[in-house]
N, C-alpha and C positions, 0 to 999 in steps of 0.2 A: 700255096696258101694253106691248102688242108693239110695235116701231118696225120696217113693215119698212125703210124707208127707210135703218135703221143699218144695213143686214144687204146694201143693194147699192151701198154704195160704192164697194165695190171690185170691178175686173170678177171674171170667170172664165175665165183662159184654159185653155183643153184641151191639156194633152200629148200624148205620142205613145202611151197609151193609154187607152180611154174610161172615164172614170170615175177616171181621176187627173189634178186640175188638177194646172198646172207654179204650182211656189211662187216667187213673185216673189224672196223671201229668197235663197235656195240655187238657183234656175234646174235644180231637177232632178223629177223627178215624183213625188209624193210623194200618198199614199193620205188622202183628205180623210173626212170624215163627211157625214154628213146633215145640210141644215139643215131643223128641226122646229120649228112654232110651239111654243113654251114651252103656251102655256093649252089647247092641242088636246091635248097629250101626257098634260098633267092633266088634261082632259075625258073620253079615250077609257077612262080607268085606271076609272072607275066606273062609265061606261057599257056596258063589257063586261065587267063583272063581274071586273078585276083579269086578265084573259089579257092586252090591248094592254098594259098595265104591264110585265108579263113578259118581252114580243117587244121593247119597247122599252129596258128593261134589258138584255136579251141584247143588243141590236144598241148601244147605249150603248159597254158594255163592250168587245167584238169592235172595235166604231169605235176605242176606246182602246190596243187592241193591234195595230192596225195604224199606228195614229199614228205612235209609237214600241215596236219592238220590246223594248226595255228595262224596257216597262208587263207587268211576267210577272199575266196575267189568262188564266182560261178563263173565258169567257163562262158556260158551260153550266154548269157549279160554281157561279158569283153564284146564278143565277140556282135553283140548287136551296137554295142557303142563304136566300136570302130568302123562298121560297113554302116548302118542307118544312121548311127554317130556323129559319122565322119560330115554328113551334112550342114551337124551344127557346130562342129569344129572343137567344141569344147570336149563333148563325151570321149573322142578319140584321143586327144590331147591326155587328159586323165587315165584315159585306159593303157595308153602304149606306157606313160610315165609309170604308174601303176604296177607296169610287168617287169619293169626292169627292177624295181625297187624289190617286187617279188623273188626275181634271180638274187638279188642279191645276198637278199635273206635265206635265200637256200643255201647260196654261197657259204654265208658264216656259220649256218648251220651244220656246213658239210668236213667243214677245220680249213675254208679254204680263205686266203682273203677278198672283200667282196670289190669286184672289177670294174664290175657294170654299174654301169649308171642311167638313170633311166632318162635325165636331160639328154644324155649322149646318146640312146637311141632314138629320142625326137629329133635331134639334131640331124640326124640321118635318115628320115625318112624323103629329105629333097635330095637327097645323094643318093638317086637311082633307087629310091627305098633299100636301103642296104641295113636297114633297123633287124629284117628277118634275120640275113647272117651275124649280124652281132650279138642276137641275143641268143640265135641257136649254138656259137660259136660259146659263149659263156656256160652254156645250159649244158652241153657235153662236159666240160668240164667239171660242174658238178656230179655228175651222174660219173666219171669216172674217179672222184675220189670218194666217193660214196659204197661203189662199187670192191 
């Protein structure tokens, strides 16, 4: 399933501050994500009882709004509509839709074509919630042609 091999083809060079590669594209420094194995990120989500799902969605999103400032997300907001959200069915629905829509636009942003979708991650949160590895599965993606 995971390939690392896809994921280091391309180097990492370091700008001039740590924790932002310099982007081959534009030659300026530009605030990258995390890369997370897709099925660890789906594994931790039920093995700690839905908190790493949480942290991971927070830090997701937050990644998303550093990408591009033009991605208007508060992290902390997602992340209350999907856990006290998820109550009323709707906030969550909008928020997971929302994130994928967000990937996406990092996607075009990034010269890549956009993948994801964000119906196809609600679709998948009754398939063993597999929504976390499909959007961390796209989100590396970005972050390595960025990179």
């Amino acid at each position: 399933m995971f390939n690392e091999d896809r994921y280091r083809t391309l180097p990492y060079p370091r700008g001039p501050f740590p924790g932002f590669p310099v982007s081959a594209r534009a030659g300026l420094a530009t605030p990258s994500g995390d890369m997370r194995r897709p099925e660890t990120v789906w594994l931790l989500g039920p093995a700690t009882l839905g908190v790493y799902w949480l942290v991971w969605y927070y830090r997701a999103n937050r990644e998303l709004r550093e990408f591009d400032p033009c991605i208007k997300v508060c992290p902390a907001l997602a992340v209350l509509a999907v856990s006290l959200g998820a109550l009323l069915l709707v906030p969550a629905v909008v928020s997971l839709y929302n994130t994928g829509c967000r990937i996406a636009r990092a996607q075009r942003l990034a010269g890549l074509q956009d993948t994801v979708s964000g119906l196809k991650g609600l679709m998948l949160v009754p398939a063993f919630g597999l929504t976390s590895f499909y959007y961390q599965e796209q989100l590396n993606q970005v972050w390595v042609a960025r990179n």
